[in-house]
C-alpha positions as CSV (number, residue, x, y, z in Angstrom):
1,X,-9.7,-10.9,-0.6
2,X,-10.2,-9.1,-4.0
3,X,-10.1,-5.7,-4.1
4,X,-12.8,-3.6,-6.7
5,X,-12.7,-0.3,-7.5
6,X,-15.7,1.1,-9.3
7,X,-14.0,4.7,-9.7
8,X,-12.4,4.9,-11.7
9,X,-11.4,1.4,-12.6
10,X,-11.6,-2.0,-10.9
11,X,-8.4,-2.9,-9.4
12,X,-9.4,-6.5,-9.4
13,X,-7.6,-6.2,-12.9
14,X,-4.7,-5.4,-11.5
15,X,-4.3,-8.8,-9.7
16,X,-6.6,-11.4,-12.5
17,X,-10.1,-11.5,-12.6
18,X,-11.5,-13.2,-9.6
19,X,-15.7,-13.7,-8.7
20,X,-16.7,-10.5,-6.9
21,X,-18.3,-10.7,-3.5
22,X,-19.7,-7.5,-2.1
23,X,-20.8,-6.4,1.1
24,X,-18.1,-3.8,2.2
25,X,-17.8,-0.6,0.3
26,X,-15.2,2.0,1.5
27,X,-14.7,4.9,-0.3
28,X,-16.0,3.1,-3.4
29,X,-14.3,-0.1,-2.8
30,X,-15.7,-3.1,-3.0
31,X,-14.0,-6.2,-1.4
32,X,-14.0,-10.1,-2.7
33,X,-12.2,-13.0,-1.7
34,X,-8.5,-12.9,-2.7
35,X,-6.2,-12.3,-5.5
36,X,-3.2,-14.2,-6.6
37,X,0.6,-12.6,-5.7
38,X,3.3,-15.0,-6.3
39,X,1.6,-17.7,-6.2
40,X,-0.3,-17.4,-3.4
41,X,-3.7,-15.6,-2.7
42,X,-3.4,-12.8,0.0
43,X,-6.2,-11.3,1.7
44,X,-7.7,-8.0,1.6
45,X,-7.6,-6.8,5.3
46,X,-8.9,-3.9,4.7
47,X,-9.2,-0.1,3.0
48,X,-9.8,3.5,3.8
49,X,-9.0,6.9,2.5
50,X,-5.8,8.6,3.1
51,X,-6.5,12.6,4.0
52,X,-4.4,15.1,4.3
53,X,-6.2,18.6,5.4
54,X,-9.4,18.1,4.0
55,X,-8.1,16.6,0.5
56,X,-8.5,12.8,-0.4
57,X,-5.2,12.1,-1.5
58,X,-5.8,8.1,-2.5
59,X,-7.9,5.5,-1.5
60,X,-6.1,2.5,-0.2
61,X,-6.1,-1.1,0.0
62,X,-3.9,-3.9,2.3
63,X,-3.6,-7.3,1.3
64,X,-2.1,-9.5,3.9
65,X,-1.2,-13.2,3.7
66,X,-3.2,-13.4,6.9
67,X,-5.7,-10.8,8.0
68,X,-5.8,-9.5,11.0
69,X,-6.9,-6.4,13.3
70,X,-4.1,-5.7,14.5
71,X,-1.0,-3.0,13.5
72,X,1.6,-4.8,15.0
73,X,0.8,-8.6,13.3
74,X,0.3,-6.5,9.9
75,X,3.9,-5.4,10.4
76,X,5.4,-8.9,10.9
77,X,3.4,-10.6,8.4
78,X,6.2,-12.7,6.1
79,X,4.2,-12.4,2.9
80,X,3.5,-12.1,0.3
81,X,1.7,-9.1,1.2
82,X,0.5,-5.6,-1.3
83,X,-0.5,-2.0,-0.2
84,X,-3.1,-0.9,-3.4
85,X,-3.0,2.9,-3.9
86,X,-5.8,4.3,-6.2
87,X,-5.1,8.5,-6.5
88,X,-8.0,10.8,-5.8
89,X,-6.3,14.2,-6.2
90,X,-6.0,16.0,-9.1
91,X,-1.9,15.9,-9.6
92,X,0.6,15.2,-6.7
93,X,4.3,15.7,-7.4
94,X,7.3,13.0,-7.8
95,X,8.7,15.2,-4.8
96,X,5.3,15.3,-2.5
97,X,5.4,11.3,-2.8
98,X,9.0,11.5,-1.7
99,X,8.1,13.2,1.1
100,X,5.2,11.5,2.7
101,X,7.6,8.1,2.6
102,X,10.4,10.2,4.1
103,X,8.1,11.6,7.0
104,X,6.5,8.1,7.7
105,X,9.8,6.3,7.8
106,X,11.2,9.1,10.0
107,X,8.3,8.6,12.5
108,X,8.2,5.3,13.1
109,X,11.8,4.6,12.6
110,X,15.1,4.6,14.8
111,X,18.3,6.2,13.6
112,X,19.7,2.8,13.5
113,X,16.5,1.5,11.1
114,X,16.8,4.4,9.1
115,X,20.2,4.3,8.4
116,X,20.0,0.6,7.8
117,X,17.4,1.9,4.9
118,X,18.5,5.0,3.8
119,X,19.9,4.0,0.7
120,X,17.1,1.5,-0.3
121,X,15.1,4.1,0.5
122,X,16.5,6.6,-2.0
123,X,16.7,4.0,-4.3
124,X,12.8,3.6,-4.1
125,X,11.9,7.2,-3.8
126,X,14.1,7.6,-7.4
127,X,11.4,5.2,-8.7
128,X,7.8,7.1,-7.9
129,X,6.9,9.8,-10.5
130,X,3.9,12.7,-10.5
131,X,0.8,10.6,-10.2
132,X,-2.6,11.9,-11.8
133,X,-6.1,11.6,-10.3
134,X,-7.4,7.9,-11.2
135,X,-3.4,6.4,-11.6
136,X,-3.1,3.9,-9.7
137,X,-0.1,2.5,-7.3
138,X,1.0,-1.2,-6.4
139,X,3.6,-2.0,-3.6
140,X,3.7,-5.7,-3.6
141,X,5.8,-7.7,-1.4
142,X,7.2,-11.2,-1.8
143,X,9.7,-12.4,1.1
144,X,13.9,-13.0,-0.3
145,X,12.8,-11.0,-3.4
146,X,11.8,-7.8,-2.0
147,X,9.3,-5.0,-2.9
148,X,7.8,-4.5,-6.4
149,X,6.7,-1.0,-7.3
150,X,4.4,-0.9,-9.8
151,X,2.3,2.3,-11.2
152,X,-0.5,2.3,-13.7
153,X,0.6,-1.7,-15.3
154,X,4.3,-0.1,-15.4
155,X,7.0,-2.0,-13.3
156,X,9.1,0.2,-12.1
157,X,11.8,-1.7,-9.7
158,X,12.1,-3.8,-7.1
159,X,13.9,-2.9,-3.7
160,X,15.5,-5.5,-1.9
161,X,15.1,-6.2,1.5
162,X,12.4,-7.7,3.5
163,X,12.5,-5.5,6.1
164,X,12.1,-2.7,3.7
165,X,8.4,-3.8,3.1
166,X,8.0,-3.8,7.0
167,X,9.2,0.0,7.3
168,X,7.1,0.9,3.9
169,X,3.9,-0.3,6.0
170,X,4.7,1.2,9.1
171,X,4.1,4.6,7.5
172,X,0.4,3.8,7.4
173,X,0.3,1.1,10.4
174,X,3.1,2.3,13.1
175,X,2.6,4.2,16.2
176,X,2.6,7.7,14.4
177,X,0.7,7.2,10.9
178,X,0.5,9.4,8.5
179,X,-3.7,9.4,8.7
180,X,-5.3,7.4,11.7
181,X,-8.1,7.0,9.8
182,X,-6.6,5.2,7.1
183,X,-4.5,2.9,9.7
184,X,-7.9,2.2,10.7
185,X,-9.4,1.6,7.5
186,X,-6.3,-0.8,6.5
187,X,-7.1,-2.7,10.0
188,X,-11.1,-3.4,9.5
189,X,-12.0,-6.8,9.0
């Protein structure tokens, strides 16, 4: 499915303009039927807010080539797949962004998985600068070619790996994620 934003910009434009069909409205989002990723159209399986404390850090999006209910079928899902970050706080740092990845890797990863990652992972977290209230993130996924980061229309770098997309998604949708809330929000249909 398609996903909208109405603040502070529609992220349908992210993806190519698709027909809008509206019933579900998270956090300001309003869901269609798909967009197009590498050729294919994935769909949106669902959104929430990500908290910390009592601050909305982002609103985010999934998009799933199949959607589905549940955490563990989201983390094998072969792609092409896209988590859709819109910010909601006023500044968050290049380092704070490092972080949260590092902490969600580190509690839903082995030792062995992490070390498997660790340098992709640096490589990625080298990529992410200080994001602004209303910037807007794009992870996308597309199997044998690896993980896209893309903030505010600017590519940034792929990461290689299509496990790597797996461990970046089981920060929101493992055992231990970063906001239950959000997992949840990520897992409505």
């Amino acid at each position: 499915m398609h996903v909208l934003i109405r603040h502070p910009f529609y992220i349908s434009l992210l993806f190519g303009a698709l027909p809008a069909r509206a019933e579900f409205r998270p956090a300001g989002i309003q869901r269609a039927d798909h967009y197009s990723l590498a050729g294919q159209s994935p769909s949106l399986n669902g959104a929430g807010i990500r908290n910390k404390f009592f601050v909305k850090v982002y609103v985010g999006a999934l998009c799933l080539e199949k959607a589905t209910q549940e955490a563990r079928q989201a983390l094998q899902s072969t792609g092409p797949n896209g988590i859709l970050m819109v910010m909601r706080y006023k500044e968050i740092g290049a380092d704070t962004i490092k972080e949260g990845w590092r902490n969600g890797f580190d509690a839903n990863l082995s030792a062995a998985d992490m070390a498997i990652l660790k340098t992709r992972l640096e490589q990625f977290d080298a990529l992410f600068p200080a994001v602004w209230k209303g910037n807007h993130v794009e992870m996308e996924f597309v199997p044998r070619q690896g993980t896209m980061l893309n903030t505010n229309d600017e590519v940034r770098r792929q990461t290689g790996g299509d496990d790597f997309f797996t461990a970046l998604l089981s920060g929101c949708l493992g055992k231990h994620p970063a906001d239950s809330q959000l997992k949840n929000g990520l897992l409505s249909d």
